[in-house]
C-alpha positions in Angstrom: 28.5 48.8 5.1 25.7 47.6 7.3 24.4 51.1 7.3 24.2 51.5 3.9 22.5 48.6 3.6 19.8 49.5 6.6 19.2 52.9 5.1 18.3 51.1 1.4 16.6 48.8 2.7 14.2 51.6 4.8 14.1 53.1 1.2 13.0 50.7 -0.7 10.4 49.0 1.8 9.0 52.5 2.3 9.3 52.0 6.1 9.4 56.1 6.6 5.7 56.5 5.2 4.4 53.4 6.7 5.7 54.4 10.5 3.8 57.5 9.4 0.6 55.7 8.6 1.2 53.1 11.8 1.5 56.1 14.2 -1.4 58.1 12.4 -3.5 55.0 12.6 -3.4 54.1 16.0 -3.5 57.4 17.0 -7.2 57.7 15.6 -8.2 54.6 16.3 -7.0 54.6 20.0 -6.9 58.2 21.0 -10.5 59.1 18.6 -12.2 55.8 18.8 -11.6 53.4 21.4 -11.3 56.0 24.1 -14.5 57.7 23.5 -16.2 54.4 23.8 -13.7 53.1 26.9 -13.6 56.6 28.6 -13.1 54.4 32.5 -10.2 52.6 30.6 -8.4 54.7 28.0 -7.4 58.0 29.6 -5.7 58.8 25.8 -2.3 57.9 23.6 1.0 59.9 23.4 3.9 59.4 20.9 4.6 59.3 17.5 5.7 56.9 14.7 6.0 53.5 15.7 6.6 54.7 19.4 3.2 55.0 21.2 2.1 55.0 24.6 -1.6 53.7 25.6 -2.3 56.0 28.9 -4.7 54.1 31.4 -6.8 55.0 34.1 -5.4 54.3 37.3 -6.5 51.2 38.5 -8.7 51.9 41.2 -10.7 53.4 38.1 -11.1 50.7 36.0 -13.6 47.9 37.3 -12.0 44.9 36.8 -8.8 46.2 38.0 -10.0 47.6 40.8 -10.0 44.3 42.3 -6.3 44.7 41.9 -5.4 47.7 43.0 -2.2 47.7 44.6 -1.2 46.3 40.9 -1.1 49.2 38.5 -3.6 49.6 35.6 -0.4 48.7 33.0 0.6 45.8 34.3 -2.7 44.3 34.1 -3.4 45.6 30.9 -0.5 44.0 29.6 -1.1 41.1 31.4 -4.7 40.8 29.5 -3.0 41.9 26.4 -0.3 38.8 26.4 -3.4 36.4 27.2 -5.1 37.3 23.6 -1.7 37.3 22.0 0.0 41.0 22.2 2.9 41.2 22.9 4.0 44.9 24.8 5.3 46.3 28.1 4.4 48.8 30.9 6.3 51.8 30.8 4.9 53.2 33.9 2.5 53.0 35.9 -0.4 53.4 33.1 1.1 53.7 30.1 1.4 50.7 27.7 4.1 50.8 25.1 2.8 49.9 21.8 5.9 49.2 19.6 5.3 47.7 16.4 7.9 46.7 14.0 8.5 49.1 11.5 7.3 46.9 8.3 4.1 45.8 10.4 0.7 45.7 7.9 -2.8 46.9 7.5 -4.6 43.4 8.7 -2.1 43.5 11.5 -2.9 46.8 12.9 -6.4 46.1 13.1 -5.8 42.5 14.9 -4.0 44.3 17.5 -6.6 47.1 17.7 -9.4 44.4 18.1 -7.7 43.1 21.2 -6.7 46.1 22.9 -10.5 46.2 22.1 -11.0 43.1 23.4 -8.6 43.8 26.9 -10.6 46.8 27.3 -14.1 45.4 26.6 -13.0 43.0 29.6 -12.0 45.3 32.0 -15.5 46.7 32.0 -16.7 43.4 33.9 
């Protein structure tokens, strides 16, 4: 019954299109955008949908984390990320797992893509 349920519920919120539209979103917006202006901290994005991976430079290649080194480039990412209020994990040594919920909004997606902005921005320094 709970199934039933869940798959109405996907319907009728239009969660299918909108996983589309996440996943297309920050696709551009990381993989087109942010990493042609952060080329020494975005090395790209893989995935699809909802389930998207942020791939890092290795930390010796990113200034900040440099400092850092024997910490990998995701862990402090994700540590920088969880300071401005992000919540995601490593999942490897430079990938960060962007997972957003299925129903998440426009004015969300770009809050979280002004602070990975923002992490990035300060890994520059």
């Amino acid at each position: 019954m709970f199934l039933f349920f869940f798959i109405c519920s996907i319907e009728k919120e239009n969660l299918e299109e909108n996983v589309r539209n996440v996943g297309d979103f920050f696709l551009k917006e990381i993989g087109e955008n942010l990493q042609k202006i952060y080329p020494e901290v975005i090395d790209g994005i893989q995935g699809m949908g909802c389930m998207l991976g942020i791939r890092l430079k290795q930390a010796n290649e990113i200034p900040r984390f440099s400092r850092h080194s024997e910490t990998t480039s995701a862990i402090q990412f994700v540590n920088a990320l969880h300071d401005v209020g992000v919540l995601t994990v490593p999942a490897g040594e430079n990938i960060v797992r962007l997972l957003p919920p299925l129903n998440i909004q426009k004015n969300e997606m770009n809050e979280a893509l002004d602070h990975i902005e923002t992490v990035c921005k300060i890994s520059m320094v």
